[in-house]
N, CA, C and O atoms as CSV, one atom per row, in Angstrom:
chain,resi,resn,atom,element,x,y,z
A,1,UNK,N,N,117.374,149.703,127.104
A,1,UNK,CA,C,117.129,148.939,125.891
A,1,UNK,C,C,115.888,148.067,126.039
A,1,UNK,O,O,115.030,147.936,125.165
A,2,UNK,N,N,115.881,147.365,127.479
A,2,UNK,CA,C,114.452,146.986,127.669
A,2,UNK,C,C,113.187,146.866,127.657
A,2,UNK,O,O,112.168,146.186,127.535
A,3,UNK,N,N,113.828,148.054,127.881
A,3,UNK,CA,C,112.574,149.534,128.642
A,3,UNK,C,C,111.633,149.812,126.941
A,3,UNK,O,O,110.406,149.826,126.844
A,4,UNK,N,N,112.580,149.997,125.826
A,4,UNK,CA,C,112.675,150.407,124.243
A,4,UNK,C,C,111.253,149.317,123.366
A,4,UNK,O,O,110.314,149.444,122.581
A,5,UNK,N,N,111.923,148.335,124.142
A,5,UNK,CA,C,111.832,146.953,123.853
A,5,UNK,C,C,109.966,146.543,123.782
A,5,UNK,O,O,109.214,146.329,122.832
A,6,UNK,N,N,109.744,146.579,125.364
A,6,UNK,CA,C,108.767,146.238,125.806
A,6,UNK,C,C,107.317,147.237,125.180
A,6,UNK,O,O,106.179,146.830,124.948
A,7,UNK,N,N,108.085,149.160,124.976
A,7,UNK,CA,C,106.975,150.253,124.609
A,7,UNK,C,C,106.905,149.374,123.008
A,7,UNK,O,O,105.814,149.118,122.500
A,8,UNK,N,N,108.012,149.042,122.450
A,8,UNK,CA,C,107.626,148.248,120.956
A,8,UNK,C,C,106.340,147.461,120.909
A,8,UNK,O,O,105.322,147.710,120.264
A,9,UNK,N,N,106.620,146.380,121.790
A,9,UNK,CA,C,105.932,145.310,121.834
A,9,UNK,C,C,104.271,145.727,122.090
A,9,UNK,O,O,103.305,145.362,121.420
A,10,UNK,N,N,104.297,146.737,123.457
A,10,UNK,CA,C,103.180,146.903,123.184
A,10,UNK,C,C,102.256,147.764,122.206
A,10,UNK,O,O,101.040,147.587,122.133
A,11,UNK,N,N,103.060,148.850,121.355
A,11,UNK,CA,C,102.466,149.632,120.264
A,11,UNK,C,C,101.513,148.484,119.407
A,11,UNK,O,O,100.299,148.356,119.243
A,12,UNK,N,N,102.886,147.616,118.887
A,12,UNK,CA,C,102.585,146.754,118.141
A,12,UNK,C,C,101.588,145.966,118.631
A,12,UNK,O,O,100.744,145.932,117.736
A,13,UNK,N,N,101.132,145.167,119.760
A,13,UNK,CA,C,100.019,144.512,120.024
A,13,UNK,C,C,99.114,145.668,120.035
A,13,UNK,O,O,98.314,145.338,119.160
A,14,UNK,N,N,98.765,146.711,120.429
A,14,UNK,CA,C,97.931,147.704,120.697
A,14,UNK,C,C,97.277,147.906,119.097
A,14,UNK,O,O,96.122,147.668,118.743
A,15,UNK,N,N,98.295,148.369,118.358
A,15,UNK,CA,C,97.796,148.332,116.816
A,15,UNK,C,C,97.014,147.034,115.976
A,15,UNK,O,O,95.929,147.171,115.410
A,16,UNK,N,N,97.780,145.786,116.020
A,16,UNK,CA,C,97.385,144.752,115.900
A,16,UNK,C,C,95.751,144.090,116.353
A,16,UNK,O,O,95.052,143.305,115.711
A,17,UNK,N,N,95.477,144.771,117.751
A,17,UNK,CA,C,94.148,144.862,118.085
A,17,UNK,C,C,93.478,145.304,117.682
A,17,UNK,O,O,92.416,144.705,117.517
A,18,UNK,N,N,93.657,147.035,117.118
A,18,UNK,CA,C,92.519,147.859,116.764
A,18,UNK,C,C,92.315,147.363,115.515
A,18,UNK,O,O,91.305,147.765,114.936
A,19,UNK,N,N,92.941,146.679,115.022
A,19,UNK,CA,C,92.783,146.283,113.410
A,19,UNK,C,C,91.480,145.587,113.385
A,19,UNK,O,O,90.926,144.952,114.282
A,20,UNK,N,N,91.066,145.859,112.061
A,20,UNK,CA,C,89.656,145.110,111.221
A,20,UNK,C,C,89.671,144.461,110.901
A,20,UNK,O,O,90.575,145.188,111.312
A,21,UNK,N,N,89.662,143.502,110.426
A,21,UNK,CA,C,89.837,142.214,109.601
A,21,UNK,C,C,89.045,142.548,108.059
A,21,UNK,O,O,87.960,143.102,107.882
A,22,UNK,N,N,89.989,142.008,107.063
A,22,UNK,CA,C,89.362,142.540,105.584
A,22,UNK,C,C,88.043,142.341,105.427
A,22,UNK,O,O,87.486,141.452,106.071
A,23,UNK,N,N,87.479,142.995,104.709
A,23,UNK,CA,C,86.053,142.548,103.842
A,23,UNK,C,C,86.112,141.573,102.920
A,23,UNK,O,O,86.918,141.372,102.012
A,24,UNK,N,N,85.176,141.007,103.263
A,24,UNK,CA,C,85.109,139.356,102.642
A,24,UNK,C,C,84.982,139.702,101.355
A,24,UNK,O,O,85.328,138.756,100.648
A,25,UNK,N,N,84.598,140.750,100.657
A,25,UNK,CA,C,84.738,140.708,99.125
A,25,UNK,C,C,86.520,140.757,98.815
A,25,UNK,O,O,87.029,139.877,98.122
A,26,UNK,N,N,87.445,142.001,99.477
A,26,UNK,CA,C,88.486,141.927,99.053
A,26,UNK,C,C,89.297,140.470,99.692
A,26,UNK,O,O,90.477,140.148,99.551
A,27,UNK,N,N,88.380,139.874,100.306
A,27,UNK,CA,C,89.493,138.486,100.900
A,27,UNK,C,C,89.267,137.696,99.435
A,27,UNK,O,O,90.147,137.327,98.657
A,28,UNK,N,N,87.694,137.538,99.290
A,28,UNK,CA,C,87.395,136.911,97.785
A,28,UNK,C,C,88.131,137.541,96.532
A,28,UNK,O,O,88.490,136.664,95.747
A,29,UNK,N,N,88.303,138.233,96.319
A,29,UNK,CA,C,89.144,138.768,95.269
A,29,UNK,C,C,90.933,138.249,95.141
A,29,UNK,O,O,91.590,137.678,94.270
A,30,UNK,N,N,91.236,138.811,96.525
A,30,UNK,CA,C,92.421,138.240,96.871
A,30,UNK,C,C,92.881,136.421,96.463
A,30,UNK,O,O,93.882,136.082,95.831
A,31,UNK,N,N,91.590,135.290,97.171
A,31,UNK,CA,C,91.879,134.446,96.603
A,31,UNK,C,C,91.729,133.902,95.191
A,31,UNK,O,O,92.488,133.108,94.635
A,32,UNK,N,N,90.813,134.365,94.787
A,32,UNK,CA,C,90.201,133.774,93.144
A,32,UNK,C,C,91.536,134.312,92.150
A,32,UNK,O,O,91.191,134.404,90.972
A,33,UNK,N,N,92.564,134.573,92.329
A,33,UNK,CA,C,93.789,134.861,91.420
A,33,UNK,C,C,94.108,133.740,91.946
A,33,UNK,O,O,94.308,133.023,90.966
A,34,UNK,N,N,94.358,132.873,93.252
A,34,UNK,CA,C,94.949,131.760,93.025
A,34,UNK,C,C,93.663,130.175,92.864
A,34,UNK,O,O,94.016,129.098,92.383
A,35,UNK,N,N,92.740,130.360,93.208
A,35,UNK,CA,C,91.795,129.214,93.330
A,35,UNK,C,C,90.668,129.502,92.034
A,35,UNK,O,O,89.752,130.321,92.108
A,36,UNK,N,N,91.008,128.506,90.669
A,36,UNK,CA,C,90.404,128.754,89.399
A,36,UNK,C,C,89.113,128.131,89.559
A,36,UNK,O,O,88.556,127.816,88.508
A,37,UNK,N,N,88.425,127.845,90.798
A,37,UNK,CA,C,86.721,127.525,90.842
A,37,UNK,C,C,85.777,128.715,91.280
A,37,UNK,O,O,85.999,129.925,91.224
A,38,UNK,N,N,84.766,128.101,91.687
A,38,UNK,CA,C,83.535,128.656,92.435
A,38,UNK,C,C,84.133,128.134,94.022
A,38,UNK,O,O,84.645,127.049,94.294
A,39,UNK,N,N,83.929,129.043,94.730
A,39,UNK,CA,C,84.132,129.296,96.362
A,39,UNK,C,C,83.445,130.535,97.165
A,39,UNK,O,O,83.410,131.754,96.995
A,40,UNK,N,N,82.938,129.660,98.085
A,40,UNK,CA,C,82.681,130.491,99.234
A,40,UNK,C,C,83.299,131.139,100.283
A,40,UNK,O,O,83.885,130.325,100.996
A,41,UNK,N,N,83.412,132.383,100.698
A,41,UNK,CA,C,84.135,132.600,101.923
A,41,UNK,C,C,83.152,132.340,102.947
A,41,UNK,O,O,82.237,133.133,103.168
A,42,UNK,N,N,83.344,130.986,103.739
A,42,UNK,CA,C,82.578,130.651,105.241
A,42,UNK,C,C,82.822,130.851,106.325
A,42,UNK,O,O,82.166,130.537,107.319
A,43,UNK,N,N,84.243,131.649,106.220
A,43,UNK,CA,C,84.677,132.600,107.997
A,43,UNK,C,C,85.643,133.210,107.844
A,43,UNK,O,O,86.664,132.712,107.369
A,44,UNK,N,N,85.538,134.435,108.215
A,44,UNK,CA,C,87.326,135.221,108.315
A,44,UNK,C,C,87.475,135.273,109.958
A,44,UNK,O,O,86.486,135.625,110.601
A,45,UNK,N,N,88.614,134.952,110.603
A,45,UNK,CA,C,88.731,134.976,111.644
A,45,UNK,C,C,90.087,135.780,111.901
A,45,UNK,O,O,90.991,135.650,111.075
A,46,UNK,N,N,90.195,136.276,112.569
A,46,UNK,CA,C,91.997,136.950,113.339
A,46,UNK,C,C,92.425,135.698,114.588
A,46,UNK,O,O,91.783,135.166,115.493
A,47,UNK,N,N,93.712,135.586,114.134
A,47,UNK,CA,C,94.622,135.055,114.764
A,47,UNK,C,C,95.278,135.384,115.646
A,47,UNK,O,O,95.600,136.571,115.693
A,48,UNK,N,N,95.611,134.714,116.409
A,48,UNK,CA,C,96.915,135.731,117.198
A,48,UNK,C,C,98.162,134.979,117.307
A,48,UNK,O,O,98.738,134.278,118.139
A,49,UNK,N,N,98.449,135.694,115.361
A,49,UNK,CA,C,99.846,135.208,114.914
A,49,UNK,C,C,100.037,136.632,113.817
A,49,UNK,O,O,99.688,136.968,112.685
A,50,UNK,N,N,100.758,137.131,114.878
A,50,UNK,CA,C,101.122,138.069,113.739
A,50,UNK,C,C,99.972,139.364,112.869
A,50,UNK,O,O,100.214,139.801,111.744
A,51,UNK,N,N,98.983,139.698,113.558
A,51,UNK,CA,C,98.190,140.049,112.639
A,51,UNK,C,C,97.735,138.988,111.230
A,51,UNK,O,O,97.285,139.405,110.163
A,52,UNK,N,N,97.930,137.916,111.497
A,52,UNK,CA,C,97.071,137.602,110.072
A,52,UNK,C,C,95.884,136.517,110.677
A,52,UNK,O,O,95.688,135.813,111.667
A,53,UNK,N,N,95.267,136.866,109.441
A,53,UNK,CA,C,93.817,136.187,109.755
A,53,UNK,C,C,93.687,134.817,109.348
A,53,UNK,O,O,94.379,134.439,108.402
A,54,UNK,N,N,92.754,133.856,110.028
A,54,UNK,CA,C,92.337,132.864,108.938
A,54,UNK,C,C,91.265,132.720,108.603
A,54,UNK,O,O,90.238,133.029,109.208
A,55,UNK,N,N,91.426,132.061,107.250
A,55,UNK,CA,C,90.566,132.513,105.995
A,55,UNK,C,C,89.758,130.969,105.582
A,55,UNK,O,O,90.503,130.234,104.932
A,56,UNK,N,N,88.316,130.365,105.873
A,56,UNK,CA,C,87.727,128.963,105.782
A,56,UNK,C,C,86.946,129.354,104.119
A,56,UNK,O,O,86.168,130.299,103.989
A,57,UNK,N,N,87.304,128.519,103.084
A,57,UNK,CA,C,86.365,128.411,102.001
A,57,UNK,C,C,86.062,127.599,101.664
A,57,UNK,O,O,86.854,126.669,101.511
A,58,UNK,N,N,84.844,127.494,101.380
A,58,UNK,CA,C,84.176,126.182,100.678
A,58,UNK,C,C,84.390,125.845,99.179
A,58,UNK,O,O,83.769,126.520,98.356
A,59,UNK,N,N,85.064,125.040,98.834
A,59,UNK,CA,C,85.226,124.849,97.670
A,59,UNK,C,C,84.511,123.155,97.279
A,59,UNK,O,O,85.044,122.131,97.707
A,60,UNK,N,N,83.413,123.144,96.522
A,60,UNK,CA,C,82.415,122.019,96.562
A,60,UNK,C,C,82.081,121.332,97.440
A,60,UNK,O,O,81.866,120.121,97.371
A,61,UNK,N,N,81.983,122.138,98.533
A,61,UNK,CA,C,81.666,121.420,100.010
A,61,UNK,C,C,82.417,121.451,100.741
A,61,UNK,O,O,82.180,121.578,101.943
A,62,UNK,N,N,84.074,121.296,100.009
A,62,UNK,CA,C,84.630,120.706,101.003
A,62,UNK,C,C,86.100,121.936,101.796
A,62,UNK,O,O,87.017,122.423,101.135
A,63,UNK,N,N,85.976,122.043,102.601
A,63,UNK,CA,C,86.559,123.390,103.467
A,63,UNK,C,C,88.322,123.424,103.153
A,63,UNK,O,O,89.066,122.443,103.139
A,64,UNK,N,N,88.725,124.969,102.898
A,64,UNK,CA,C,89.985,124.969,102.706
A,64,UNK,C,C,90.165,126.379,103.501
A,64,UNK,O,O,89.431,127.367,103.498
A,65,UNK,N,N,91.489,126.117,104.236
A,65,UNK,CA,C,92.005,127.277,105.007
A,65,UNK,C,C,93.530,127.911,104.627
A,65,UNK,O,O,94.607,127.362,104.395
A,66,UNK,N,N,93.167,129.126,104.667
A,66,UNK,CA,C,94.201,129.913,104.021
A,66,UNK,C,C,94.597,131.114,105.099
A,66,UNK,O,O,93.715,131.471,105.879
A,67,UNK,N,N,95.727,131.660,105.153
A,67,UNK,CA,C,95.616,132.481,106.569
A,67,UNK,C,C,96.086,133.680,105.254
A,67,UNK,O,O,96.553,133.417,104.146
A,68,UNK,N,N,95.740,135.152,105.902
A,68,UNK,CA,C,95.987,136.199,104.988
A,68,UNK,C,C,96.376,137.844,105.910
A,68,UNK,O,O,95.804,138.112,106.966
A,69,UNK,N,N,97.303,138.679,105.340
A,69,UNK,CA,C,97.334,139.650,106.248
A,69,UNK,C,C,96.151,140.373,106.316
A,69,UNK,O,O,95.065,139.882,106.008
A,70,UNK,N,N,96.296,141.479,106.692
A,70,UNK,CA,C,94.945,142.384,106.969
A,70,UNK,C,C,94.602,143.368,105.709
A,70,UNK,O,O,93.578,144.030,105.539
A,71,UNK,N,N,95.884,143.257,104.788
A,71,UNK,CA,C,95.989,144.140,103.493
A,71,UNK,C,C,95.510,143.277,102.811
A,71,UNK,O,O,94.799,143.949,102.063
A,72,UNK,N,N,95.342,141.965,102.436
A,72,UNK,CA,C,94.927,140.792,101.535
A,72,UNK,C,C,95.993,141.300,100.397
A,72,UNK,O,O,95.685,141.506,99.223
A,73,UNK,N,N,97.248,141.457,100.932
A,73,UNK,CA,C,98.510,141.592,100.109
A,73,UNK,C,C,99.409,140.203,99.947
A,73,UNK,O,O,100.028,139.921,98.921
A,74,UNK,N,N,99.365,139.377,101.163
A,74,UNK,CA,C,99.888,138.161,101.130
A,74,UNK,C,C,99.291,136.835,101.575
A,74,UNK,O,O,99.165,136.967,102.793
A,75,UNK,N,N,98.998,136.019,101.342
A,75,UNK,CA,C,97.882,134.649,101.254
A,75,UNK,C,C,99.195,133.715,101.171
A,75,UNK,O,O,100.271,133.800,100.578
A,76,UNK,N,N,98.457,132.564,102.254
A,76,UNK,CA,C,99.720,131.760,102.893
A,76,UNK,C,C,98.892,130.407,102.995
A,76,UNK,O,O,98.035,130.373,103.879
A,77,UNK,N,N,99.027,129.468,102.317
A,77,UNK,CA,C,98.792,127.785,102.731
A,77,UNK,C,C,99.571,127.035,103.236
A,77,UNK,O,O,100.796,127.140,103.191
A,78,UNK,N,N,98.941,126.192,103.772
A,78,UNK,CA,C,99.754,124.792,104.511
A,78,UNK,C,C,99.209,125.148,106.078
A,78,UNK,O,O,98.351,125.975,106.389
A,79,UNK,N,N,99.828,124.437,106.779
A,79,UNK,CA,C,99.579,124.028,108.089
A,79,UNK,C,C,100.068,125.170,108.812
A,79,UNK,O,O,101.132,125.644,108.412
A,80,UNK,N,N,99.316,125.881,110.120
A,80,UNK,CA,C,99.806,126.372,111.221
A,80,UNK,C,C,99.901,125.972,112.155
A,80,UNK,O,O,98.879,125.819,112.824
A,81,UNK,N,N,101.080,125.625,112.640
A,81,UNK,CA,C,101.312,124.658,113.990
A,81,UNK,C,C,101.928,125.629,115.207
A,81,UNK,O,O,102.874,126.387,114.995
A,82,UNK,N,N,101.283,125.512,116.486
A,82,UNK,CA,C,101.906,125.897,117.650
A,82,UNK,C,C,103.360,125.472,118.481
A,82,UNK,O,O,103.619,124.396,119.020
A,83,UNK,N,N,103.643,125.886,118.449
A,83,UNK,CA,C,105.676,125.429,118.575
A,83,UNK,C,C,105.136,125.299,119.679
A,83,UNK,O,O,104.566,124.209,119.638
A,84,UNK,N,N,104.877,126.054,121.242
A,84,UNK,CA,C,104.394,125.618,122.404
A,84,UNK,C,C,102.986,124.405,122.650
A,84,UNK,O,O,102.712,124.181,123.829
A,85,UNK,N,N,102.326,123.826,121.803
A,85,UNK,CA,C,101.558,122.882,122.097
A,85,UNK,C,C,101.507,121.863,121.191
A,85,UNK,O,O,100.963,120.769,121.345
A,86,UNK,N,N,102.146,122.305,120.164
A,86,UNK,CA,C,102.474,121.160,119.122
A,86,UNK,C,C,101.083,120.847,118.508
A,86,UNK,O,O,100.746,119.742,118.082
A,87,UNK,N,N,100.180,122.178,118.525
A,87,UNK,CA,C,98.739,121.673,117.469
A,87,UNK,C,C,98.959,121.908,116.676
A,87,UNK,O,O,99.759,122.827,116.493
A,88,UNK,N,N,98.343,121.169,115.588
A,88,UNK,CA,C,97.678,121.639,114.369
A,88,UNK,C,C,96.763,122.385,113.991
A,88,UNK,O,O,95.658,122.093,113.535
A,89,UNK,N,N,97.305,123.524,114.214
A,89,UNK,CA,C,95.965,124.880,114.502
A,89,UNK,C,C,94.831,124.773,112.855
A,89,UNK,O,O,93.605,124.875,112.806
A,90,UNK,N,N,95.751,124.557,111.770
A,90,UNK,CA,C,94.874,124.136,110.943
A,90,UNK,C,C,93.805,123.400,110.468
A,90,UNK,O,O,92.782,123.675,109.840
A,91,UNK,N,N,94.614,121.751,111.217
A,91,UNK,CA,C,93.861,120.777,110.977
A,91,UNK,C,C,92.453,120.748,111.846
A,91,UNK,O,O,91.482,120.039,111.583
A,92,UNK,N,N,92.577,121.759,113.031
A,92,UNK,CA,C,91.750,121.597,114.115
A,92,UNK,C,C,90.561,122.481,113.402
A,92,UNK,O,O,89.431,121.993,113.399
A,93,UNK,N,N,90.752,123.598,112.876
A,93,UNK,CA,C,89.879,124.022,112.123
A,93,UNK,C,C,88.718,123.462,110.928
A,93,UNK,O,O,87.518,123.677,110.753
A,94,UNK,N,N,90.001,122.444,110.057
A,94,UNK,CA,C,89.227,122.043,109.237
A,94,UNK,C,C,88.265,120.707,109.773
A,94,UNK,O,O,87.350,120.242,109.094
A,95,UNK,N,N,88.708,120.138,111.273
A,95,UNK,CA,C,88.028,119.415,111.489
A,95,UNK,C,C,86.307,119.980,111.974
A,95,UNK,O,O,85.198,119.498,111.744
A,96,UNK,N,N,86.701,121.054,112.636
A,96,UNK,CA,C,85.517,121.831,112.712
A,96,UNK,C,C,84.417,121.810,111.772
A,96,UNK,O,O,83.275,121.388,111.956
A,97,UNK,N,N,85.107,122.504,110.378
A,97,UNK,CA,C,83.871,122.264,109.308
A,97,UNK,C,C,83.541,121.237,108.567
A,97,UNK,O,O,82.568,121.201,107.814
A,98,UNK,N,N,84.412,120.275,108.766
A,98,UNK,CA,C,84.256,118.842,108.296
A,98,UNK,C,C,83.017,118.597,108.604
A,98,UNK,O,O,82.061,118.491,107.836
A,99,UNK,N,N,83.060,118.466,110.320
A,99,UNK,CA,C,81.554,118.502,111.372
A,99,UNK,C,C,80.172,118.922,110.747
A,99,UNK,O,O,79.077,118.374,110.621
A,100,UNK,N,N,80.621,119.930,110.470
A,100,UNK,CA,C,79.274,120.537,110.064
A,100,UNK,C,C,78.433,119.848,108.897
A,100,UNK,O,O,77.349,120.320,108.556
């Protein structure tokens, strides 16, 4: 059952790797059904949560992060926090482009 277990785990990371990360037009498309302005997409990045990506837009300057699968079928806000380090994987981001 272990044995079952572990060939899972690694298909699934193995697949999860070869993956692309969307094209920033269908990530843009994807969000503008929920965000009724003008926005920029300023980074798509992959995570390593699950296959989904995160997603930095500029909306009048000021940076918003959205994490999204690789289909730009499901778009997810709020905070991603690490249960083992207790970050704010989000906030750490947006402090990033704050910076800039």
């Amino acid at each position: 059952m272990l044995k079952k277990l572990l060939v899972f785990c690694f298909i699934t990371m193995t697949l999860t790797a070869c993956s692309k990360a969307p094209a920033k037009e269908q990530v843009q498309e994807t969000i503008k059904k929920f965000v009724p302005t003008d926005f920029e997409v300023l980074q798509i990045s992959e995570k390593p949560y699950a296959g989904l990506y995160e997603v930095v837009i500029g909306v009048k300057k000021q940076p918003v992060v959205f994490y999204i699968d690789k289909n730009c079928q499901y778009l997810f806000s709020g905070s991603m926090m690490s249960a083992e380090t207790k970050a704010n994987i989000t906030a750490e981001t947006l402090k990033k482009f704050m910076a800039k």
